[in-house]
PDB file of N, CA, C and O in Angstrom:
ATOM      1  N   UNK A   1    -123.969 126.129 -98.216  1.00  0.00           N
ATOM      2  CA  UNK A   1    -122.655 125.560 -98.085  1.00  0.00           C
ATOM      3  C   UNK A   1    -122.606 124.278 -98.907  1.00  0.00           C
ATOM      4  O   UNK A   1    -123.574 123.519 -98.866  1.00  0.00           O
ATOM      5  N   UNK A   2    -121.645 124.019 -99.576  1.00  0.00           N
ATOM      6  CA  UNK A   2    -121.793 122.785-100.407  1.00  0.00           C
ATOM      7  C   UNK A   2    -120.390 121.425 -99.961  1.00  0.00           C
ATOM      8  O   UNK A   2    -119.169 121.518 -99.835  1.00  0.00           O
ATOM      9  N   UNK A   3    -120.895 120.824 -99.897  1.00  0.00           N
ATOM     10  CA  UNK A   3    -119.667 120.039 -98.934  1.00  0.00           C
ATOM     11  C   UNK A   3    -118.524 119.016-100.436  1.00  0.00           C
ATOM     12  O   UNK A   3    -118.832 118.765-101.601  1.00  0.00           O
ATOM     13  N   UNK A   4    -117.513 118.765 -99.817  1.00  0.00           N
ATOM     14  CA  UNK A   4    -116.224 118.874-100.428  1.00  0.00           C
ATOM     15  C   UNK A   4    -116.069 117.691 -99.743  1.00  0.00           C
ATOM     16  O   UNK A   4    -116.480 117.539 -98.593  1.00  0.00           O
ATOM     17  N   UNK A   5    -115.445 116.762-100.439  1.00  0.00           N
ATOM     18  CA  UNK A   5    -115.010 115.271-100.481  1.00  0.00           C
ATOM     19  C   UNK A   5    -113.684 115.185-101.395  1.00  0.00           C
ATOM     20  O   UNK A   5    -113.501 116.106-102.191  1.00  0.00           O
ATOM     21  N   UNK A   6    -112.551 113.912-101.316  1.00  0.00           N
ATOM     22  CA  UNK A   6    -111.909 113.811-102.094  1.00  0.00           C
ATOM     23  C   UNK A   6    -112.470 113.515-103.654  1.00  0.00           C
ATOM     24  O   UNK A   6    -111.867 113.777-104.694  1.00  0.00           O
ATOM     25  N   UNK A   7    -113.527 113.019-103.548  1.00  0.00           N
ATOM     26  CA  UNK A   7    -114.639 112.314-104.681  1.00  0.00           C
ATOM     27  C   UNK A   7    -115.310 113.306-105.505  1.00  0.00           C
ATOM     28  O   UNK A   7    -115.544 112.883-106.637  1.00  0.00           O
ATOM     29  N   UNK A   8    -115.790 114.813-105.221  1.00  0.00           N
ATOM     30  CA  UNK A   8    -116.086 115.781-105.748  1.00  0.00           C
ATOM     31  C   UNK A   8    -116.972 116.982-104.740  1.00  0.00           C
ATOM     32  O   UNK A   8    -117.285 116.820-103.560  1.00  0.00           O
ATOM     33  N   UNK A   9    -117.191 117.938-105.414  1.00  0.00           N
ATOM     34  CA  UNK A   9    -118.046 118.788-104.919  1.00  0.00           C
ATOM     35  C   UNK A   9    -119.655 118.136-105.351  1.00  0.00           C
ATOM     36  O   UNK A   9    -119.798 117.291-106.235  1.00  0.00           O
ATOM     37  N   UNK A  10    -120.819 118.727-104.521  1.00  0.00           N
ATOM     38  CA  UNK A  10    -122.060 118.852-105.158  1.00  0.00           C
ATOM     39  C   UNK A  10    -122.502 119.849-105.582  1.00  0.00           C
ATOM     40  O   UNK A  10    -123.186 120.699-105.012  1.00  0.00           O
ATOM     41  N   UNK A  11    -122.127 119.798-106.626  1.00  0.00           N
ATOM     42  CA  UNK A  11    -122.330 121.421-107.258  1.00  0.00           C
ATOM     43  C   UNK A  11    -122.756 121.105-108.700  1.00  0.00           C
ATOM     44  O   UNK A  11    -122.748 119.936-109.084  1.00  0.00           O
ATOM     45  N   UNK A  12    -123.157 122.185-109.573  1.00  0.00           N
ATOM     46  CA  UNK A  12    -122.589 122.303-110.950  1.00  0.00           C
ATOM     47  C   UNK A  12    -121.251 121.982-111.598  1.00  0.00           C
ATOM     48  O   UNK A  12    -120.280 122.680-111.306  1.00  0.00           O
ATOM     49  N   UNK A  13    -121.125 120.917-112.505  1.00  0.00           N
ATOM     50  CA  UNK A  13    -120.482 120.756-113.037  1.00  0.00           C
ATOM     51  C   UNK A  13    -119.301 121.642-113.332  1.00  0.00           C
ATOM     52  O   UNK A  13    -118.097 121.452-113.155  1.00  0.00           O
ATOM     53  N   UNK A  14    -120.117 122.895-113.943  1.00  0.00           N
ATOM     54  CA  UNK A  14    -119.350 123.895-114.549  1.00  0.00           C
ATOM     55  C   UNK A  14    -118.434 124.830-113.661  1.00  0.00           C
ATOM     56  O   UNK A  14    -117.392 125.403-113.983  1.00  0.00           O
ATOM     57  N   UNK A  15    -119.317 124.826-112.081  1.00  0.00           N
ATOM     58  CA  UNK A  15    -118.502 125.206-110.770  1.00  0.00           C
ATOM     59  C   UNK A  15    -117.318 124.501-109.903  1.00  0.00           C
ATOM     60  O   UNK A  15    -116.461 124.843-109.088  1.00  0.00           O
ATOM     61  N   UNK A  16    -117.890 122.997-110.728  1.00  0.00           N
ATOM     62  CA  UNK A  16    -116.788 122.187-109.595  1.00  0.00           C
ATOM     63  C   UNK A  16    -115.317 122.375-109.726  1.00  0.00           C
ATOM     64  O   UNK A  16    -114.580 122.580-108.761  1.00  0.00           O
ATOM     65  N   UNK A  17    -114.770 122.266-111.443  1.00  0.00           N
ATOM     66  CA  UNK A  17    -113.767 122.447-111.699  1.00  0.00           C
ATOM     67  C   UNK A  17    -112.799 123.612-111.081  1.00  0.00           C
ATOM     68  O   UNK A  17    -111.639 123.636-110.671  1.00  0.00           O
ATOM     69  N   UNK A  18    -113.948 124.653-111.231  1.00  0.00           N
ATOM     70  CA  UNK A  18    -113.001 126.201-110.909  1.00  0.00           C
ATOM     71  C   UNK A  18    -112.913 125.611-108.994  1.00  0.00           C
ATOM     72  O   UNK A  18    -111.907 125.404-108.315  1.00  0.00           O
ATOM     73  N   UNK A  19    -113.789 125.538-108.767  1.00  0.00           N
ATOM     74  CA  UNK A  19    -113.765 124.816-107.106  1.00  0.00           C
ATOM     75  C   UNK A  19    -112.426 123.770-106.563  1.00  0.00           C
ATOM     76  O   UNK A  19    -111.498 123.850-105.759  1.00  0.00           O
ATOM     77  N   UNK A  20    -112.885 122.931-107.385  1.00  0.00           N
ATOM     78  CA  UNK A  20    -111.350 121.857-107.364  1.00  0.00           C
ATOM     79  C   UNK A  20    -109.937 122.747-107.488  1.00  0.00           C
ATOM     80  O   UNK A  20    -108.951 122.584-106.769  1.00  0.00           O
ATOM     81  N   UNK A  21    -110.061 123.664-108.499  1.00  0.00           N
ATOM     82  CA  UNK A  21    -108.899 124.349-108.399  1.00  0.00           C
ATOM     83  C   UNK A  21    -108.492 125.159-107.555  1.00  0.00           C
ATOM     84  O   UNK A  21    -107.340 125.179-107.122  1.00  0.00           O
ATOM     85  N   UNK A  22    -109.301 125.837-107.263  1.00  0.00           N
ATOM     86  CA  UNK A  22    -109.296 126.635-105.620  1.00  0.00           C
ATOM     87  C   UNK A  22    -108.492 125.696-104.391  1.00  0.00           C
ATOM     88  O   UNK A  22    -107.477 125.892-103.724  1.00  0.00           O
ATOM     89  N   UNK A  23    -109.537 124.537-104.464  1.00  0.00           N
ATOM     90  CA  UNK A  23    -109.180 123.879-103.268  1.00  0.00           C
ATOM     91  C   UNK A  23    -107.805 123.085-103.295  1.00  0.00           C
ATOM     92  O   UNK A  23    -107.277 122.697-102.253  1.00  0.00           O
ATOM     93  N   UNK A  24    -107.221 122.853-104.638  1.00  0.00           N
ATOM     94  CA  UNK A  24    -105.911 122.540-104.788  1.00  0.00           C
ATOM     95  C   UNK A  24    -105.021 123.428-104.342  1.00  0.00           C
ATOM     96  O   UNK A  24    -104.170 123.288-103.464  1.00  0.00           O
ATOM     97  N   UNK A  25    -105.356 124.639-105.211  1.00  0.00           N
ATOM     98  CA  UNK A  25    -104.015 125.679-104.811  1.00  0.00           C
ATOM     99  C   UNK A  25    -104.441 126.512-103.087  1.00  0.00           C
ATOM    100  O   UNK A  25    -103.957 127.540-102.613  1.00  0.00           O
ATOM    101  N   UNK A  26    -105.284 125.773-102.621  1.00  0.00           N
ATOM    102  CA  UNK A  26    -105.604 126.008-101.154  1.00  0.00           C
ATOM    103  C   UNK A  26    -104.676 125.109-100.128  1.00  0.00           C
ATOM    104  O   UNK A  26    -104.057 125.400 -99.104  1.00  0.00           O
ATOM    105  N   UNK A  27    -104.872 123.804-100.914  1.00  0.00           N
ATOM    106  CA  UNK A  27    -103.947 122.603-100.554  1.00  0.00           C
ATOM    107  C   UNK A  27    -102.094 122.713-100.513  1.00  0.00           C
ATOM    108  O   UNK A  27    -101.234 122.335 -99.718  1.00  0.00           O
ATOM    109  N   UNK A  28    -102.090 123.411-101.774  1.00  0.00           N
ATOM    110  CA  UNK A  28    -100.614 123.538-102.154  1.00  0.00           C
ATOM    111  C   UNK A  28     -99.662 124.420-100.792  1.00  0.00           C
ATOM    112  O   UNK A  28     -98.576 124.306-100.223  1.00  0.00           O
ATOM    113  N   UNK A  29    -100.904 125.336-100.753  1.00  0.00           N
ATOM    114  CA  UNK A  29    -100.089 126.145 -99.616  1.00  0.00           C
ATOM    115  C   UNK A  29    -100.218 125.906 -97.894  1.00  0.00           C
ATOM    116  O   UNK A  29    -100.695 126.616 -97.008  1.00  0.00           O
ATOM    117  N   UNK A  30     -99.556 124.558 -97.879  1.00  0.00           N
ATOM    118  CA  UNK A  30     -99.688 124.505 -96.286  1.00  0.00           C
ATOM    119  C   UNK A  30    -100.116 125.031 -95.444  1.00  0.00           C
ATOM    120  O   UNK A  30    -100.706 124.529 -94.487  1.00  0.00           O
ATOM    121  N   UNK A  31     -99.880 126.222 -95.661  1.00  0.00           N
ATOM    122  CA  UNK A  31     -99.338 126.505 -93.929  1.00  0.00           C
ATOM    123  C   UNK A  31    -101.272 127.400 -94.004  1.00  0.00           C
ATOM    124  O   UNK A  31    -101.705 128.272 -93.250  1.00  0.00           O
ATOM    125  N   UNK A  32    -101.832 126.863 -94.940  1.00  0.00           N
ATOM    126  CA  UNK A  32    -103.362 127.566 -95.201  1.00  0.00           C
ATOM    127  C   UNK A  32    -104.335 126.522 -95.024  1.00  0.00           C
ATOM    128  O   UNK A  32    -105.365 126.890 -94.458  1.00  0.00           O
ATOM    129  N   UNK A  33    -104.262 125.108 -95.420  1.00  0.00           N
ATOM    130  CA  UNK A  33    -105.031 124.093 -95.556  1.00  0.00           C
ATOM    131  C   UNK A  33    -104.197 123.342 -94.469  1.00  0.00           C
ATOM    132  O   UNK A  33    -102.970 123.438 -94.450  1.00  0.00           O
ATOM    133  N   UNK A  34    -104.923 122.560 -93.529  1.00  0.00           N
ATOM    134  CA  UNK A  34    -104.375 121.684 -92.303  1.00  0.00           C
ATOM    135  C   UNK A  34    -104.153 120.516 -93.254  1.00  0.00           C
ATOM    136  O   UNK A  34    -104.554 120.209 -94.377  1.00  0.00           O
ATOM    137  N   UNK A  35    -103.226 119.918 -92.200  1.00  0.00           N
ATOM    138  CA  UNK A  35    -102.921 118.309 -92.599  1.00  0.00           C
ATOM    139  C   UNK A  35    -104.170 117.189 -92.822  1.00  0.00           C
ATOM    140  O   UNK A  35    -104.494 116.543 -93.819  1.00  0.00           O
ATOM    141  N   UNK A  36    -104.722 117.245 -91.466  1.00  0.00           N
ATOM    142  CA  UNK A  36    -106.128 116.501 -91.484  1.00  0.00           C
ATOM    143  C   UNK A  36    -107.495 117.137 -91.731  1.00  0.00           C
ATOM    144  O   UNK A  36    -107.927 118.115 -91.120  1.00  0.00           O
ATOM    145  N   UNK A  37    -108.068 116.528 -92.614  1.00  0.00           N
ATOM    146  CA  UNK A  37    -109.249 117.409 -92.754  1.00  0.00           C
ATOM    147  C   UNK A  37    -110.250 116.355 -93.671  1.00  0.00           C
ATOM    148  O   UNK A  37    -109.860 115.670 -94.616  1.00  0.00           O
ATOM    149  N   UNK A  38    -111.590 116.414 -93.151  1.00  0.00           N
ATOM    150  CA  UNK A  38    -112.439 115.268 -94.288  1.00  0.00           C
ATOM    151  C   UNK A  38    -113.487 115.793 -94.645  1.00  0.00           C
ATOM    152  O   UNK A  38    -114.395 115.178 -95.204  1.00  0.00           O
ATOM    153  N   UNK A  39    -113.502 116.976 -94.377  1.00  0.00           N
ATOM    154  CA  UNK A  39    -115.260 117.927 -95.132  1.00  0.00           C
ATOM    155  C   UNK A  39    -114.792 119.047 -95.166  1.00  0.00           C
ATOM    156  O   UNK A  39    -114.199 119.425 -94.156  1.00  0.00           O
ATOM    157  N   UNK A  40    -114.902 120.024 -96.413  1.00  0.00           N
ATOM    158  CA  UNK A  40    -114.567 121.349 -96.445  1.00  0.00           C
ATOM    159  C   UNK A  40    -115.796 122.137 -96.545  1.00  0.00           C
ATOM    160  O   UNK A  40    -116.226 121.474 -97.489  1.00  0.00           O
ATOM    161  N   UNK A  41    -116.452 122.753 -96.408  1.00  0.00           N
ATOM    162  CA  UNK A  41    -117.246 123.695 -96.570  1.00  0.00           C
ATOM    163  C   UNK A  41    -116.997 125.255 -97.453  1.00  0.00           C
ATOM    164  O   UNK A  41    -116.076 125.974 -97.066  1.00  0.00           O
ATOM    165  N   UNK A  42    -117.741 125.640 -98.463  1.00  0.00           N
ATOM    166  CA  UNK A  42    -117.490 126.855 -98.307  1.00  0.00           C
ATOM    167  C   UNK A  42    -119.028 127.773 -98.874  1.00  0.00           C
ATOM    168  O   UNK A  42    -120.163 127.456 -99.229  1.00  0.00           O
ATOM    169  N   UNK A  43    -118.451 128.709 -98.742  1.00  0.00           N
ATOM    170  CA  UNK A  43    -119.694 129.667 -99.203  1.00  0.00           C
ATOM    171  C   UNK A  43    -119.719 130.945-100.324  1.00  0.00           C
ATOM    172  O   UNK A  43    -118.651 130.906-100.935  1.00  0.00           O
ATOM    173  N   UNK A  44    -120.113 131.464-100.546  1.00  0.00           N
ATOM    174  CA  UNK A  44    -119.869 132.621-101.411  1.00  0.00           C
ATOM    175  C   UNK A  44    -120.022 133.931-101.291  1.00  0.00           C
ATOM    176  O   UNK A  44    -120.689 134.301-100.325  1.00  0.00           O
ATOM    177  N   UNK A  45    -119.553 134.802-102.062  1.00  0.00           N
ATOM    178  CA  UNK A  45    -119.528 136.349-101.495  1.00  0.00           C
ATOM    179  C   UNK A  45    -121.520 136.416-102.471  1.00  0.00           C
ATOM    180  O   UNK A  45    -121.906 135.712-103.404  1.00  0.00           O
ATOM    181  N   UNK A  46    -122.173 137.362-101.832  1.00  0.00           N
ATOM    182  CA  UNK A  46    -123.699 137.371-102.374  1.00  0.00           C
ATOM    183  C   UNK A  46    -123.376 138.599-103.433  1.00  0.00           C
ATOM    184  O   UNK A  46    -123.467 138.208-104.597  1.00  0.00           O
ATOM    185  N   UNK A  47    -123.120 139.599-103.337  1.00  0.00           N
ATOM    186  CA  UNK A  47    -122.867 140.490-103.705  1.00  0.00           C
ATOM    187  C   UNK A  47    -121.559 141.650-103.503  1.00  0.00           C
ATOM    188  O   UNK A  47    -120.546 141.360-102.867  1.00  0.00           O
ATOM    189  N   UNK A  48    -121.704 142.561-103.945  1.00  0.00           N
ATOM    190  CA  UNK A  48    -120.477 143.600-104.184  1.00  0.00           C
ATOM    191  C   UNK A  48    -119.123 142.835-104.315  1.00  0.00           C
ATOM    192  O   UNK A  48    -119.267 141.614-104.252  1.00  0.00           O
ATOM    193  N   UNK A  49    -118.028 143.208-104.458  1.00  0.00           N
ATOM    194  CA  UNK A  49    -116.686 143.043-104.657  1.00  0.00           C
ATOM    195  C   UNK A  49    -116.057 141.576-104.470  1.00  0.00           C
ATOM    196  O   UNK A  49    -115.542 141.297-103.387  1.00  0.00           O
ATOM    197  N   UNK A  50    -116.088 140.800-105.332  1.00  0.00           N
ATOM    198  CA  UNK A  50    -116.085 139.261-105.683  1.00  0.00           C
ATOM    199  C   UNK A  50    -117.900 138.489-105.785  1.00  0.00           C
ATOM    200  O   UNK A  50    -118.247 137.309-105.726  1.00  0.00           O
ATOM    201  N   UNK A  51    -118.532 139.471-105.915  1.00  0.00           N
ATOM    202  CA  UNK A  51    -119.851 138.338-106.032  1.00  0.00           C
ATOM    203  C   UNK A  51    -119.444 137.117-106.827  1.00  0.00           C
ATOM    204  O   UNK A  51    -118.754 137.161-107.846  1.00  0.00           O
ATOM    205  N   UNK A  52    -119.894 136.114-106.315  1.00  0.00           N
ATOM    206  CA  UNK A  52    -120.164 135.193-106.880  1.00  0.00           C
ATOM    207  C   UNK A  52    -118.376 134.059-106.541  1.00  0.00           C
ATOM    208  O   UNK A  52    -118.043 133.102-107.241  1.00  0.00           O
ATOM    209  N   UNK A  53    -117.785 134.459-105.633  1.00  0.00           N
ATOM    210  CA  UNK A  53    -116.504 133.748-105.562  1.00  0.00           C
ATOM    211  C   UNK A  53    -116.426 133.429-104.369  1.00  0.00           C
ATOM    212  O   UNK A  53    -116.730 134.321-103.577  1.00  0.00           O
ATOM    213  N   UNK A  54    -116.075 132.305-103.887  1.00  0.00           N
ATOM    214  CA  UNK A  54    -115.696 131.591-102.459  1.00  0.00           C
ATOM    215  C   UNK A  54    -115.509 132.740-101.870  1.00  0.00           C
ATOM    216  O   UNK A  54    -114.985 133.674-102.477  1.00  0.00           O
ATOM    217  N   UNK A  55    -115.989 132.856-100.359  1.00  0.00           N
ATOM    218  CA  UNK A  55    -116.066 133.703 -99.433  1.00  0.00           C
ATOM    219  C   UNK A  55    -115.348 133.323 -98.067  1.00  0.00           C
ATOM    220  O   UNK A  55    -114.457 134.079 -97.681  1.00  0.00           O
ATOM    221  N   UNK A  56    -115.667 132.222 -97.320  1.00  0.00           N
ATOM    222  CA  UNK A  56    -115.457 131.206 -96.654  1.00  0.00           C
ATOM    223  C   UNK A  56    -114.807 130.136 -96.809  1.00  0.00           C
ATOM    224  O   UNK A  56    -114.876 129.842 -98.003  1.00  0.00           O
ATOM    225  N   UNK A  57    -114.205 129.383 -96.242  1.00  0.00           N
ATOM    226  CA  UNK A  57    -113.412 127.741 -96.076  1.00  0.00           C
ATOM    227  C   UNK A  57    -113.788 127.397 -95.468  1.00  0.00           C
ATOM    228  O   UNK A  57    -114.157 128.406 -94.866  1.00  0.00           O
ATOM    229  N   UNK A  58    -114.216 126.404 -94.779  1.00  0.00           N
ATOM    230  CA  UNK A  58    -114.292 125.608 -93.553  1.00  0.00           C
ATOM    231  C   UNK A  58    -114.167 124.521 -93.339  1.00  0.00           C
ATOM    232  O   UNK A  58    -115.039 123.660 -93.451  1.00  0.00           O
ATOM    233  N   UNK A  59    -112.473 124.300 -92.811  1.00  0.00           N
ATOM    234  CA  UNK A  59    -112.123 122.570 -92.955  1.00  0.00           C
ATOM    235  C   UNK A  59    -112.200 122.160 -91.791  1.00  0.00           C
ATOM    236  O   UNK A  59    -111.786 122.666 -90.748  1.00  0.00           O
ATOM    237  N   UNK A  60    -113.132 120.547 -92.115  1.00  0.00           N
ATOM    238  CA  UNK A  60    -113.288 119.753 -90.412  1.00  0.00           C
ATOM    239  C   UNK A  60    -113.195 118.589 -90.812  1.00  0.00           C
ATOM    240  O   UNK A  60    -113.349 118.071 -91.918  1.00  0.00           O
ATOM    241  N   UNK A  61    -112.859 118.111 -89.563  1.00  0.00           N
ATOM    242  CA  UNK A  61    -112.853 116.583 -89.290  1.00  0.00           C
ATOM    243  C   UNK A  61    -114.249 116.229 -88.541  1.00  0.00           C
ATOM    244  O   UNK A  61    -114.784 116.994 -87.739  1.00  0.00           O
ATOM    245  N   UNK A  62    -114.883 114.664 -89.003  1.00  0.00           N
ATOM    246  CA  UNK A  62    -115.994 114.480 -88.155  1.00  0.00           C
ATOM    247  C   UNK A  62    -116.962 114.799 -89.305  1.00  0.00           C
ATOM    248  O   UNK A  62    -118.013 115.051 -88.715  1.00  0.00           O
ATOM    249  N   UNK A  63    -117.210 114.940 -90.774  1.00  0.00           N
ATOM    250  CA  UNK A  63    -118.414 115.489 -91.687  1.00  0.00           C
ATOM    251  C   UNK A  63    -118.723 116.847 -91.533  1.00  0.00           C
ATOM    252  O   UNK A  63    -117.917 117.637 -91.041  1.00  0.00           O
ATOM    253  N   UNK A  64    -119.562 117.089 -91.827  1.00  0.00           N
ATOM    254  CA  UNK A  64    -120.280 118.136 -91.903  1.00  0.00           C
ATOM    255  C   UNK A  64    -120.611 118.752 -90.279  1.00  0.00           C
ATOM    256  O   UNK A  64    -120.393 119.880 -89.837  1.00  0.00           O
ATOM    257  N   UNK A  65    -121.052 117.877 -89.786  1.00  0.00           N
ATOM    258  CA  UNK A  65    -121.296 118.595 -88.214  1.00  0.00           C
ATOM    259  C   UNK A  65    -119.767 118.304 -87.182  1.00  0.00           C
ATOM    260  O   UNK A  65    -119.599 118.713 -86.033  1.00  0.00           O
ATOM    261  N   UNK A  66    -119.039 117.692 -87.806  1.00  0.00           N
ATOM    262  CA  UNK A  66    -118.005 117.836 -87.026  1.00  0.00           C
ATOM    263  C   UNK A  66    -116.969 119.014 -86.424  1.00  0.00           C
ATOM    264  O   UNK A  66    -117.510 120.105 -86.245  1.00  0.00           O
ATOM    265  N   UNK A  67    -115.792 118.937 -86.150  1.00  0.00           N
ATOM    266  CA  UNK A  67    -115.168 119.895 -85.332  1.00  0.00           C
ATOM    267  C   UNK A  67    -114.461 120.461 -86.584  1.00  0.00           C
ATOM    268  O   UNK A  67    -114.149 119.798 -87.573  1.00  0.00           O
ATOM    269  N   UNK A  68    -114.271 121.666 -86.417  1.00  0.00           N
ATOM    270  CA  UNK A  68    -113.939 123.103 -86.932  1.00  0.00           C
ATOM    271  C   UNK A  68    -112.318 123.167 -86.749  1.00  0.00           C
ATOM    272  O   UNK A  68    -111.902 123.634 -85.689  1.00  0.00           O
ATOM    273  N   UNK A  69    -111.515 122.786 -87.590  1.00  0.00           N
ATOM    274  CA  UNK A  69    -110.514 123.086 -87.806  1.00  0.00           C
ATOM    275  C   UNK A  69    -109.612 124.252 -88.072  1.00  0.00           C
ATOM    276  O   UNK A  69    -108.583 124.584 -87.483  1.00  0.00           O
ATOM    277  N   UNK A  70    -110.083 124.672 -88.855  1.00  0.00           N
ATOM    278  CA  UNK A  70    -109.460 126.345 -89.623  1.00  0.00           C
ATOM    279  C   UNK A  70    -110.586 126.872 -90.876  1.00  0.00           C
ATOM    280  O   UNK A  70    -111.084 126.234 -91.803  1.00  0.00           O
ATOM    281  N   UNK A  71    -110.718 128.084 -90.528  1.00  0.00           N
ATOM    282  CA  UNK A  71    -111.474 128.774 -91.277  1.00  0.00           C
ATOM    283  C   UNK A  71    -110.498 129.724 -92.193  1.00  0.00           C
ATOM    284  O   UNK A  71    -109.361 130.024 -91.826  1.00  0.00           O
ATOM    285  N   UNK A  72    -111.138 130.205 -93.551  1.00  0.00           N
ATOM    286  CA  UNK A  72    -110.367 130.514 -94.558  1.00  0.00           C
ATOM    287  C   UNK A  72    -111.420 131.748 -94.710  1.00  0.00           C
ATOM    288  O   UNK A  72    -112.618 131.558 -94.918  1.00  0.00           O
ATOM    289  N   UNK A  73    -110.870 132.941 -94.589  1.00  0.00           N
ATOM    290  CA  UNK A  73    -111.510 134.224 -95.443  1.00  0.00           C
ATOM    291  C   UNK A  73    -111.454 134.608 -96.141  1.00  0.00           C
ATOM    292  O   UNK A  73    -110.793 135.611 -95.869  1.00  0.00           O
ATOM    293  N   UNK A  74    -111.806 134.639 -97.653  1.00  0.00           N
ATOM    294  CA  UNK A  74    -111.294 135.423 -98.752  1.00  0.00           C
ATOM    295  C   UNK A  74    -111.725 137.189 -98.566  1.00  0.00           C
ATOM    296  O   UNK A  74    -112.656 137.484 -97.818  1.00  0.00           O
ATOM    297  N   UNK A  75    -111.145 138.002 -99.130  1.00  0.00           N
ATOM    298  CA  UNK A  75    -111.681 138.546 -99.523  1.00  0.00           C
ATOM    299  C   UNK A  75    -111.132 139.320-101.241  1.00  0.00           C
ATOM    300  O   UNK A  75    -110.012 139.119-101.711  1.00  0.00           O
ATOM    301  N   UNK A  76    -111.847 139.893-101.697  1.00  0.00           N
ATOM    302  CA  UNK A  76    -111.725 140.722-102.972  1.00  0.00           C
ATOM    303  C   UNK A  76    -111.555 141.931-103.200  1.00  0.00           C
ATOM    304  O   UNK A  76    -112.056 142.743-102.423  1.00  0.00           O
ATOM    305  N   UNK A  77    -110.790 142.381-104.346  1.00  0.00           N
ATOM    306  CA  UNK A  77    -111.094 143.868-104.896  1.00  0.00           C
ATOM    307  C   UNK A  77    -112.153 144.405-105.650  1.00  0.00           C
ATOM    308  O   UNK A  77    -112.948 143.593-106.122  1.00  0.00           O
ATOM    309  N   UNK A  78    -112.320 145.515-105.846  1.00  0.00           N
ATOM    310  CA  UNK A  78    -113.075 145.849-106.913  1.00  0.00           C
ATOM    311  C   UNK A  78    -113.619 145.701-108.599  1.00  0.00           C
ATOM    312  O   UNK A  78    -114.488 146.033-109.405  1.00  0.00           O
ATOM    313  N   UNK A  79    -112.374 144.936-108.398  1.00  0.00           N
ATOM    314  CA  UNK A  79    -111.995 144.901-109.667  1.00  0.00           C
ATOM    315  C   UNK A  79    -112.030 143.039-109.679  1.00  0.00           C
ATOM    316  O   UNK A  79    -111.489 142.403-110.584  1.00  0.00           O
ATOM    317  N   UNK A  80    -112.689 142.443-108.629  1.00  0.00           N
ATOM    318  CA  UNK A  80    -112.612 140.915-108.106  1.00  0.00           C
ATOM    319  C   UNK A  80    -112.096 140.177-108.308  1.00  0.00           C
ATOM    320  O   UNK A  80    -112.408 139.047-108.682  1.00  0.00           O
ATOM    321  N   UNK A  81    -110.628 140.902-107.993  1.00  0.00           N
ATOM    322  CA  UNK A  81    -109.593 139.801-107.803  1.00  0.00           C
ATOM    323  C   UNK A  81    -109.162 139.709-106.489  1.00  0.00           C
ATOM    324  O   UNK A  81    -108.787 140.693-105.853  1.00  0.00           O
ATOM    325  N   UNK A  82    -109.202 138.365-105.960  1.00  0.00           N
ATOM    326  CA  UNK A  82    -108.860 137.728-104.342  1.00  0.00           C
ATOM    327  C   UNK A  82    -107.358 138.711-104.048  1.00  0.00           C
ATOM    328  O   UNK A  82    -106.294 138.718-104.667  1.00  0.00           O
ATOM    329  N   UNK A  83    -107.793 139.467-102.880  1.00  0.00           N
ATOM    330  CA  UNK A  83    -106.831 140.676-102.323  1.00  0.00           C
ATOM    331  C   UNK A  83    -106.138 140.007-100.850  1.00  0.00           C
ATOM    332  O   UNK A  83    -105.030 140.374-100.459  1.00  0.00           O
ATOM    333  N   UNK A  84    -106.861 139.114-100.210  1.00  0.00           N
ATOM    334  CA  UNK A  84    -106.529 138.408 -98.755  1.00  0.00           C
ATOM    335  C   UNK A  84    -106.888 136.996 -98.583  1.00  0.00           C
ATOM    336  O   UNK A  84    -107.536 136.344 -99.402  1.00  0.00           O
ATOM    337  N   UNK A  85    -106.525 136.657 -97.707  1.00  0.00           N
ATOM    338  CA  UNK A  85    -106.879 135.083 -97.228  1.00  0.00           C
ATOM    339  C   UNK A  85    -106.304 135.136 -96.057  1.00  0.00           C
ATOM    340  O   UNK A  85    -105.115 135.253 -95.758  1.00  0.00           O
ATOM    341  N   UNK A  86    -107.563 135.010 -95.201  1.00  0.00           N
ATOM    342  CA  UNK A  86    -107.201 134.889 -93.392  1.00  0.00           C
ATOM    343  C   UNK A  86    -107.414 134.219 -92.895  1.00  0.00           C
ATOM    344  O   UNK A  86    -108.582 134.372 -92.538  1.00  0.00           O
ATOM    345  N   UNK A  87    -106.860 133.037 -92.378  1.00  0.00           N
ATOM    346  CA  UNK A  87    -106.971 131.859 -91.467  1.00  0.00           C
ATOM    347  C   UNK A  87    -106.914 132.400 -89.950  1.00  0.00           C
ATOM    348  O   UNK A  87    -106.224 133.244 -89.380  1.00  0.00           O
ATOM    349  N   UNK A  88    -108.185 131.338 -89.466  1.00  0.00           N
ATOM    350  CA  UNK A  88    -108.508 131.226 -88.387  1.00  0.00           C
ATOM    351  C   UNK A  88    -108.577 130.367 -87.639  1.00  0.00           C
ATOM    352  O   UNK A  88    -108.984 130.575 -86.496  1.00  0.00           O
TER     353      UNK A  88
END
C-alpha cells in the first residue's frame, strides 16, 4: 500500500503522476471521494484483467492506522479498461 498525502505519493516518479491523476479525477467526483480525508491508501490489481492498475482506495482520517472512511473498488475489462468503481 503506498500512502497519499497532499505533498505526493511514495512511489516512482514515473507512477506518481498517473496516480495523482487518478486521485484527482477520484476527487472531482464527489459523491466517490469524502469531504474529509488525510491518508489514502491504495493497492494494485497483481495480475489478470487490469494488472498493474489501482485496485483498491482507502480514504482515512487519523494516518495510516486511522479510521476507515470509504473504500473504492476498481475493477477492469479485458481489454483493461476500468469497467466499475464501488464505494463502500
Amino acid at each position: 500500500m503506498i500512502q497519499q498525502g497532499k505533498s505526493g505519493l511514495n512511489s516512482d516518479p514515473s507512477t506518481e503522476t498517473k496516480q495523482d491523476d487518478i486521485i484527482t479525477e477520484l476527487e472531482a467526483l464527489n459523491s466517490l471521494a469524502p469531504a474529509t480525508y488525510d491518508y489514502v491508501g491504495l493497492t494494485y490489481v497483481a495480475a489478470g484483467d487490469g494488472a498493474g492498475e489501482v485496485e483498491t482506495v482507502i480514504f482515512k482520517t487519523g494516518g495510516a492506522g486511522g479510521t476507515t472512511i470509504s473504500t473504492l473498488t476498481l475493477a477492469y475489462d479485458a481489454s483493461d479498461r476500468l469497467s466499475t468503481v464501488t464505494k463502500s
